[in-house]
N, C-alpha and C positions, 0 to 999 in steps of 0.2 A: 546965143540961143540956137542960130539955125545950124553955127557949126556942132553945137552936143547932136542935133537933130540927124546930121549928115551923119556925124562919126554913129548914130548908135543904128544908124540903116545901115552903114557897113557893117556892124558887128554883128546885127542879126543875118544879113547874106553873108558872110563867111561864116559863121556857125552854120547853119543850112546846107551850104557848099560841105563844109567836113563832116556832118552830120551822113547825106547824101555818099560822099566819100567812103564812108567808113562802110555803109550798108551792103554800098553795090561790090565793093574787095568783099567780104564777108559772103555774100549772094554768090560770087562769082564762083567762088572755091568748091561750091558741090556741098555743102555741109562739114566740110573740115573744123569751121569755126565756129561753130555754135554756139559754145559754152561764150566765143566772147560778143556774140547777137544777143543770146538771152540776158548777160550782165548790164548790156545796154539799153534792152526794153525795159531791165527794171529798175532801174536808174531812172530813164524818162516816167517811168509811173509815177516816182516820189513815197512816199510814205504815207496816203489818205492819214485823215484824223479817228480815231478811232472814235467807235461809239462809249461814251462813259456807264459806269455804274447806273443802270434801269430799275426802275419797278413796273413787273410787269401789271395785269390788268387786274387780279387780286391783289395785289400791293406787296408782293415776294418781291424783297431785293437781289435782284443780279448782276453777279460780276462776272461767270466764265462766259468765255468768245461760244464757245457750242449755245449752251443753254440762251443766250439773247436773241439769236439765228433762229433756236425754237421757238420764243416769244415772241420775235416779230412774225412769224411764218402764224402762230396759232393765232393772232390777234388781226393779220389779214384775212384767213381764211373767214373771218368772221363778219369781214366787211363787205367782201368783194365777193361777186355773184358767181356763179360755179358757170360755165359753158357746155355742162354736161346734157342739158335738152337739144341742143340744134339739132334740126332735122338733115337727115341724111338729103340731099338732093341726089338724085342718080340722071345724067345729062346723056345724050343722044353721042352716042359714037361714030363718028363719020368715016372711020377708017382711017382721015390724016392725020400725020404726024403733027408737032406741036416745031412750029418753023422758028428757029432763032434764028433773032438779027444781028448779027456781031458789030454793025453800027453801034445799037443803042447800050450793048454790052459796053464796047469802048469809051463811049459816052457815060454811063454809070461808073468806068473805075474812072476816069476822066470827076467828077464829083467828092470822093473818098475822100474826106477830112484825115489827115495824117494821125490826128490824136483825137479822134473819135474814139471812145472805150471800149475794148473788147467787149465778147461776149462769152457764152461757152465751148465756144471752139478752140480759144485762144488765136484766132486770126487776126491778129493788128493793121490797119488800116496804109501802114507804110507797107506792108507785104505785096498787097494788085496795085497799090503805087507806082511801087519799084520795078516790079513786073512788068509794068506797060503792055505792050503788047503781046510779049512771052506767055503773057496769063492768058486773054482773052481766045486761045482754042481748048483751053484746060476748064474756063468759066463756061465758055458753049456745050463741052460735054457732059460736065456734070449738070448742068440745067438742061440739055437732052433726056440724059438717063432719070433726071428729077420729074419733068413733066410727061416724058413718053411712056416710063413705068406704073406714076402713081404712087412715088417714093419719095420718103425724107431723109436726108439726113439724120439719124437722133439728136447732135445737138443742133441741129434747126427747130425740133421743137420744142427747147427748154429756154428757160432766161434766168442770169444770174440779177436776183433781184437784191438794189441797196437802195437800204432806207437814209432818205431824205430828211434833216431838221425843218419842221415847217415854220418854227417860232415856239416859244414859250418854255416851258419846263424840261430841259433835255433827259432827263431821267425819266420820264413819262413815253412807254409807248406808243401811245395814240397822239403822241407830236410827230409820228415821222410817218411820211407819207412814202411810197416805193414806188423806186423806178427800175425797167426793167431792161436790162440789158440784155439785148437780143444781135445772133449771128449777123456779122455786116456784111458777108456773104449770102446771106440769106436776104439780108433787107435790099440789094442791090438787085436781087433776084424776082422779089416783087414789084420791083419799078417795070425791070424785062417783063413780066408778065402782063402787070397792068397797062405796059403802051402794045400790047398784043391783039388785048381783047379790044381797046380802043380801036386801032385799026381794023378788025373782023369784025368789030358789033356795025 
């Protein structure tokens, strides 16, 4: 048993090791290889299961991929609270700039789960992996020009939302609850933020 143990901890570090291999020749090239980086992100994605045959919340059977996407989109709207009252806060301008720490940057791609799900950027989690250090004065400026502007990204402010089976009837709608997949450059960016204002509060 402890030698199956050994051999399959080898075989996951050399899988890793080639995997690694294969990204950083690919990275290296300037974009020459692309076609064969994308084949291999989507290979690592697999095939999700798809959603089966729904009835939506009048009891219409659905079977095209568009129209389910509208069903679940109309049947959350209906759940979940709109965020359209926040009050505007308007905050006191000091004049200074918004100071990044490239510590805590490096320390955030330093966290980045490799297969962590995209979002709507299409930024995958081995991309500021790979990068190392190479990324973190390209992650400092665009969170410059992020917080010193008063600017987003657009797809910073969207999420690609999939519905989740919670139990019981998979043709039912209101069995699947939504999760939202949101920019992991973006979410690395509210960590930057939030140990900011710690420090300054």
């Amino acid at each position: 048993m402890n030698y199956m143990n050994e051999l399959s901890k080898q075989l996951l570090t050399a899988k890793k090791s080639a995997q690694e291999a294969f990204l950083n020749s690919v990275l290296s090239k300037e974009g020459k290889c692309w076609a064969e980086f994308y084949t291999y992100v989507k290979r690592r994605k697999g095939n999700g299961k798809n959603i089966p045959v729904i009835e939506d919340c009048n009891g219409r059977i659905i079977t095209d991929s568009i129209e389910k996407a509208n069903s679940f989109n109309s049947y959350y709207s209906t759940v979940f609270s709109s965020e359209g009252n926040i009050p505007h806060i308007q905050g006191e301008n000091t004049g200074e700039p918004f100071t990044i720490d490239i510590k805590i940057i490096r320390r955030r791609i330093g966290v980045i789960g490799k297969d962590k799900s995209v979002g709507p950027d299409r930024v995958y989690g081995e991309i500021p992996k790979l990068g190392g250090e190479a990324m973190i004065p390209y992650l400092a400026r665009l969170l410059d020009i992020t917080m010193n502007n008063g600017t987003l990204p657009c797809d910073w402010k969207s999420a690609t939302v999939i519905p989740i089976h919670n139990g019981g009837d998979r043709s039912l709608v209101t069995n699947y609850r939504p999760v939202s997949l949101t920019s992991i450059v973006c979410n690395q960016t509210i960590h930057v933020i939030a140990s900011y204002l710690r420090n300054v509060g």
